[in-house]
Phi, psi and omega in degrees: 000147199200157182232146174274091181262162222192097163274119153268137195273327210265127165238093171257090172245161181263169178323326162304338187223049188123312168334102190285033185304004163280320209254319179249131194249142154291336184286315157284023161241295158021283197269345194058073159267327171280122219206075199337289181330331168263034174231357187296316188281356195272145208229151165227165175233170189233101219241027203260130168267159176095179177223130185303125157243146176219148178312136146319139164299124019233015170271148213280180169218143165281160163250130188206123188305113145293103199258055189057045166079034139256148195234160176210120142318134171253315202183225146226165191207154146280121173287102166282350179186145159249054194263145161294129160247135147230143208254086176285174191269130171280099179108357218253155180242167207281328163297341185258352182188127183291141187288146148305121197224162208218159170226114175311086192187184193220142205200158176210162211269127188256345197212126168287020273267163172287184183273288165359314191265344213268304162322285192319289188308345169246021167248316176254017157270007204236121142326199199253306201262013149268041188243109159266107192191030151273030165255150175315325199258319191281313194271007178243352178317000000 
């Protein structure tokens, strides 16, 4: 029996489980509204299940939306805390069914990328069909 660790650089996650798509947009990045200073002091969270390890502060991580299982890059970001939970079933025994387990934590955005880059790094870090890029504005960059 052995165990398996995993470092992830990427942190793709959806609105549900973090994603700050009120303050960062495509509709607001566009128009350049979004503007790394006023996001450098903002601490964000983190929801994902099963469980994750990600580079550490001060090593950076991309950030990237989830879109109904399609991802667009945004940017980079630092992980300031991380913890693994895990939630067993009340009563359940462990052999008969695996507890749940979720991974938790908090990060702030160190790097923005333009809409140019943004394209480019998720059409060649993506298979086609984890490439979210089907907003109107985005195919013509």
């Amino acid at each position: 029996m052995g165990s398996k660790i995993e470092i992830n650089d990427t942190l793709q996650i959806t609105t549900e489980q973090g994603f700050p798509e009120d303050i960062i947009n495509l509709e607001r990045h566009r128009k350049g509204e979004i503007k790394l200073k006023d996001l450098e002091s903002r601490v964000f969270n983190f929801n994902k299940p099963g469980a994750r390890y990600f580079h550490h502060y001060p090593t950076r991580c991309f950030l990237a939306h989830n879109i109904d299982g399609r991802w667009l890059f945004w940017g980079e970001i630092e992980i300031l805390s991380q913890t693994i939970v895990t939630n067993p079933k009340q009563g359940e025994l462990y052999k008969e069914k695996k507890p749940e387990t979720t991974t938790v934590g908090k990060y702030r955005i160190i790097k923005i990328y333009n809409l140019a880059y943004m394209l480019a790094k998720t059409k060649h870090e993506l298979p086609p069909e984890k490439q979210c890029l089907d907003y109107p504005y985005l195919s013509i960059i």
